[in-house]
C-alpha positions as CSV (number, residue, x, y, z in Angstrom):
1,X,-10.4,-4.3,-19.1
2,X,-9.8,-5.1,-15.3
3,X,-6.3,-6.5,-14.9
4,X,-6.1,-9.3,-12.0
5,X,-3.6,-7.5,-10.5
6,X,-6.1,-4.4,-10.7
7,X,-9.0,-7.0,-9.0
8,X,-6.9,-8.3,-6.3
9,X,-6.4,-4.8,-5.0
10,X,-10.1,-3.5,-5.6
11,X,-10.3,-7.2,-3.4
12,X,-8.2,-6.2,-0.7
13,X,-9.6,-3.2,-0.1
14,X,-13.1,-4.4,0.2
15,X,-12.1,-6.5,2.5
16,X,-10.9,-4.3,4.7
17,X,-13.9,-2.0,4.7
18,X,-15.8,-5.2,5.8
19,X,-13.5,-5.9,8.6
20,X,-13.4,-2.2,9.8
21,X,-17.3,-2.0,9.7
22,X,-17.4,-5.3,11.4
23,X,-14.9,-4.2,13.9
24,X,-16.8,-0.6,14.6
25,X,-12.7,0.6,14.2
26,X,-9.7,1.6,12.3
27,X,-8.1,-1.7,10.5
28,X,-4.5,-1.6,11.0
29,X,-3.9,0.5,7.5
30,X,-5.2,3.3,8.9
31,X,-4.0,3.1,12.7
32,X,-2.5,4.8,14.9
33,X,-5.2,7.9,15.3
34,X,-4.9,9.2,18.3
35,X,-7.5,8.4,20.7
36,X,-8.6,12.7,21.2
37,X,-9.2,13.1,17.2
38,X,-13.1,14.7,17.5
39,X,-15.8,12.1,15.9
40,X,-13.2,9.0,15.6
41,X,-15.3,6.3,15.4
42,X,-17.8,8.3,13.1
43,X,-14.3,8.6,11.3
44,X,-13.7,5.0,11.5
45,X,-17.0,4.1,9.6
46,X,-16.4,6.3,7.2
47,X,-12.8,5.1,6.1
48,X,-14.6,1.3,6.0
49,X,-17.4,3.0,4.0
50,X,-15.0,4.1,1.5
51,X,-12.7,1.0,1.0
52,X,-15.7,-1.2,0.8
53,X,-17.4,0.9,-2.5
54,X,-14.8,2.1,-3.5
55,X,-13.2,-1.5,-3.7
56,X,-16.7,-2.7,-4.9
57,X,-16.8,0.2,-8.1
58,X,-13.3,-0.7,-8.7
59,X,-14.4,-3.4,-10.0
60,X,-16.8,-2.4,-13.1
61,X,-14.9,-0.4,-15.7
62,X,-17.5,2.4,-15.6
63,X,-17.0,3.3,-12.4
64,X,-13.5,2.1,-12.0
65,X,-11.9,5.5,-12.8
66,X,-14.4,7.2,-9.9
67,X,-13.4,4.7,-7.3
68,X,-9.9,4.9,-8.3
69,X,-10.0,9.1,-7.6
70,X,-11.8,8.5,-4.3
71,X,-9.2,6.1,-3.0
72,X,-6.4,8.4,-3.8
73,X,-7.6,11.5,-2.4
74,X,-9.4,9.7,0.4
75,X,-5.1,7.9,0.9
76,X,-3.4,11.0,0.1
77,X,-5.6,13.2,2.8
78,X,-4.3,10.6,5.4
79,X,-1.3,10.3,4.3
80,X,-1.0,14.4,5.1
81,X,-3.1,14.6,7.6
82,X,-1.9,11.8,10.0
83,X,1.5,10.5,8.5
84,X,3.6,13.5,8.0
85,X,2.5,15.1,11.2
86,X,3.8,11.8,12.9
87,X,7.2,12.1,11.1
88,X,7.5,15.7,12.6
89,X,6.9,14.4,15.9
90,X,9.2,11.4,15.9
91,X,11.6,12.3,13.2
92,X,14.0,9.6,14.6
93,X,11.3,7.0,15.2
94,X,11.9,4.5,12.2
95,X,8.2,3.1,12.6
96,X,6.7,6.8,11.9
97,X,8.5,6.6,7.9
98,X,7.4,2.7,8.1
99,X,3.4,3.8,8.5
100,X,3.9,6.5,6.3
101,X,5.4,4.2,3.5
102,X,2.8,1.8,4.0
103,X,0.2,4.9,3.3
104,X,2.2,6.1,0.5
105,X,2.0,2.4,-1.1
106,X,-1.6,2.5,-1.2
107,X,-1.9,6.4,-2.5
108,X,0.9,5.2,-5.3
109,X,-1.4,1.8,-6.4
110,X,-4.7,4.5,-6.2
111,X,-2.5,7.1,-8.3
112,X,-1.5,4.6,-11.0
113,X,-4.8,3.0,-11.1
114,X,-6.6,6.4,-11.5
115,X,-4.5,7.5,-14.4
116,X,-4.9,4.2,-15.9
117,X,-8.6,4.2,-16.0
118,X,-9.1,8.1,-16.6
119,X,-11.6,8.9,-19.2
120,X,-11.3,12.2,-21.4
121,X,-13.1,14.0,-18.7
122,X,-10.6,13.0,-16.1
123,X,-7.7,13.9,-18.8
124,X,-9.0,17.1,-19.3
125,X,-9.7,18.4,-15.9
126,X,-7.0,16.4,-13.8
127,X,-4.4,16.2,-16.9
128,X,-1.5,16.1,-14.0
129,X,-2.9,13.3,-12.1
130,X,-3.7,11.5,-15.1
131,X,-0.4,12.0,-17.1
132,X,2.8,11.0,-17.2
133,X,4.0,13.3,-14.8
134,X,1.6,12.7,-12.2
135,X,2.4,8.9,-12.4
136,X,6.4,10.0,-12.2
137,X,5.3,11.5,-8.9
138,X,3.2,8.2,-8.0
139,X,7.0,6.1,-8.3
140,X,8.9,8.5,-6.3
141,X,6.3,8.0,-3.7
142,X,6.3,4.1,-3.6
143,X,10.3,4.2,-4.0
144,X,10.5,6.3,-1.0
145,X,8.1,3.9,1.0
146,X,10.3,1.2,-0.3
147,X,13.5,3.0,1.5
148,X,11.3,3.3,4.4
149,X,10.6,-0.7,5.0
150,X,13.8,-0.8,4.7
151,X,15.4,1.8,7.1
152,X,12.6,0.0,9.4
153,X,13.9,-3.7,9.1
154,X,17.3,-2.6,10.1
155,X,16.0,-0.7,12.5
156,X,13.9,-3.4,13.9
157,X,16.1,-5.9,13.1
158,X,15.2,-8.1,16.3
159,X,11.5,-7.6,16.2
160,X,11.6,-8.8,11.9
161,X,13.4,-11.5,12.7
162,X,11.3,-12.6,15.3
163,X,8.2,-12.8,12.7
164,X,9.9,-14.9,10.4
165,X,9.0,-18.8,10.5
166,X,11.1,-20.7,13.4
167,X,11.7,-23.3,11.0
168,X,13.3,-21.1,8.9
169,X,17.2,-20.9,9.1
170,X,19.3,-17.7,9.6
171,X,16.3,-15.7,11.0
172,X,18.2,-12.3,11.4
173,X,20.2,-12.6,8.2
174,X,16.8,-13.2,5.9
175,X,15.8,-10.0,8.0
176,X,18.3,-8.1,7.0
177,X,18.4,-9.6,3.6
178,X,14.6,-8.3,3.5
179,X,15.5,-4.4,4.3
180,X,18.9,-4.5,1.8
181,X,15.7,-6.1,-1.2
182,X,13.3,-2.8,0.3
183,X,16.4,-0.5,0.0
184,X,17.9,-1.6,-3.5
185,X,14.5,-1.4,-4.7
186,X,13.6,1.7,-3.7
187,X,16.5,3.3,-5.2
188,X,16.1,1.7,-8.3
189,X,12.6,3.5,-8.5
190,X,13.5,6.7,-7.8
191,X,16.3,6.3,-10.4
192,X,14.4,4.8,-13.2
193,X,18.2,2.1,-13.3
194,X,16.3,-1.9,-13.1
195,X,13.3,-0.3,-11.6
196,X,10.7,-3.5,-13.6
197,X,12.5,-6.0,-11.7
198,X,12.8,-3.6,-8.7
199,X,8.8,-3.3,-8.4
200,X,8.4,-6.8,-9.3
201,X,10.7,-8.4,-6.6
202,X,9.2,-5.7,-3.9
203,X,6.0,-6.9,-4.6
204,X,7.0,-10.7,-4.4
205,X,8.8,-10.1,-1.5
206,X,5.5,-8.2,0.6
207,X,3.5,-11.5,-1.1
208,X,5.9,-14.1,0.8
209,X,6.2,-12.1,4.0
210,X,1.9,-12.3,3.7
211,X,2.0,-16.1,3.3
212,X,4.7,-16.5,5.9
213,X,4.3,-14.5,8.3
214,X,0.1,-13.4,8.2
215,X,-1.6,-16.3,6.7
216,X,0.0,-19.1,9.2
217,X,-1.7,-17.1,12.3
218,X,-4.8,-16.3,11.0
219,X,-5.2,-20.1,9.4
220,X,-4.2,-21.7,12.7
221,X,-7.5,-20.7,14.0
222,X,-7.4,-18.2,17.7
223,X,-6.6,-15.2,15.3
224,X,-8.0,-11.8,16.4
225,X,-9.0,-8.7,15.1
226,X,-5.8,-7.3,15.2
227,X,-4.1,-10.4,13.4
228,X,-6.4,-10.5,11.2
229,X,-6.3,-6.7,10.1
230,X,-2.3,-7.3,9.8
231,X,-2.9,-9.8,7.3
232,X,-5.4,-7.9,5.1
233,X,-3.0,-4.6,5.7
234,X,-0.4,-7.2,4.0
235,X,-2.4,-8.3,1.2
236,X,-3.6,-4.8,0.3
237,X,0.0,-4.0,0.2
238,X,1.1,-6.6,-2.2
239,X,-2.0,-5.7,-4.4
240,X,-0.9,-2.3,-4.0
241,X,2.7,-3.2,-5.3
242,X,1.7,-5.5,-7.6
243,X,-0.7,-2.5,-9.1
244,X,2.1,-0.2,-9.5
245,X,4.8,-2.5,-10.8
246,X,2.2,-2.9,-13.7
247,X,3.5,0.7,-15.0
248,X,6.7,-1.1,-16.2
249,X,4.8,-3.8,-18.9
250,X,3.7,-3.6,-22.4
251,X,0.3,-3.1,-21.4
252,X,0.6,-0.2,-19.2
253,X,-1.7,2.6,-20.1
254,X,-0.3,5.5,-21.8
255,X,0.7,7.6,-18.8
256,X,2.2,4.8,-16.9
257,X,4.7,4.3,-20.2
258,X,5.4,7.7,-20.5
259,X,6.8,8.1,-17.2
């Protein structure tokens, strides 16, 4: 059975293969790429392509386990080919971790949903990517992503607080209060001590920041491309979170229990 949380991510991602088709360029998931890299927009399509079937098959139960593999291998490729490198050239650049993490939520949800829908076939050929072990591996990745939002909120403490509702009060103290709820989270992942609530409240968290922050600019009207792509990035994100804090419950497949 397709989970809603499981839909609202297969959702999101559609989405943003329609807007990246539409826009003839990277959505902001999958930015920066540097202008140089050889066939970039024929690179562009293709990353739309993908989220848009892939997001489509994830969908049907049938194909859910093939979309689900193409996602996370099609996330994990960028993810090494594009995010690490960026960490090696600006190791003390807090936004290089903060795209990497937000890469590494989106391989993590693809991981989780992959070994969730893996049929014997999958089991038997890809028995680490489908087990527990491979899910363990899945966590570690979304706590460390979790760390990095973190580390970035402090780091950007001005520019976070700046995004947060005027009306709001104590802009800078809900920004910090934002990084300490990425941190503590993330470290109660990689530990395995309250990680349920951890994932649950991380998720919540990403789903205000998306209806506070995204949806008000894009529902006033004069959004563009860019704000527009932020808010899908956002959503894909929660979905993303929401996906992988589903390992923690009762009906969590197998795998996800195990680890």
């Amino acid at each position: 059975m397709i989970a809603f949380r499981h839909s609202a991510f297969a959702a999101s991602v559609t989405v943003l293969g329609v807007l990246g088709l539409a826009a003839g360029d990277f959505v902001a998931f999958w930015q920066p790429v540097p202008k140089g890299v050889p066939g970039r927009e024929t690179l562009a399509y293709a990353c739309a392509f993908i989220c848009l079937t892939s997001g489509v098959a994830l969908l049907w139960q049938r194909t859910a386990a093939r979309a689900a593999l193409v996602l996370f291998l099609s996330f994990a490729s960028w993810m090494l080919l594009f995010r690490l490198p960026a960490i090696f050239h600006a190791p003390t650049a807090a936004v290089s971790y903060e795209s990497w993490g937000e890469c590494a939520v989106m391989v993590a949800a693809a991981w989780v949903l992959y070994a969730w829908f893996a049929v014997d076939w999958d089991r038997q050929h890809f028995r680490f990517a489908t087990g527990g072990q491979g899910v363990r591996v899945a966590l570690w990745l979304y706590g460390l992503a979790l760390i990095a939002f973190g580390v970035a909120h402090f780091a950007y403490v001005t520019d976070t607080a700046a995004l947060v509702p005027a009306w709001l009060p104590a802009r800078t103290a809900l920004a910090y209060l934002t990084g300490c709820t990425y941190l503590l989270a993330g470290v109660a992942v990689l530990t395995g001590v309250w990680a349920r609530p951890a994932t649950m409240s991380a998720a919540l968290q990403m789903g205000i920041i998306t209806v506070l922050v995204w949806l008000p600019t894009v529902a006033a009207g004069h959004a563009n491309v860019s704000q527009w792509s932020e808010l899908l990035d956002s959503c894909a994100l929660t979905a993303g979170a929401w996906v992988v804090a589903g390992c923690y419950g009762n009906t969590a497949p197998r795998a996800a229990r195990g680890a």
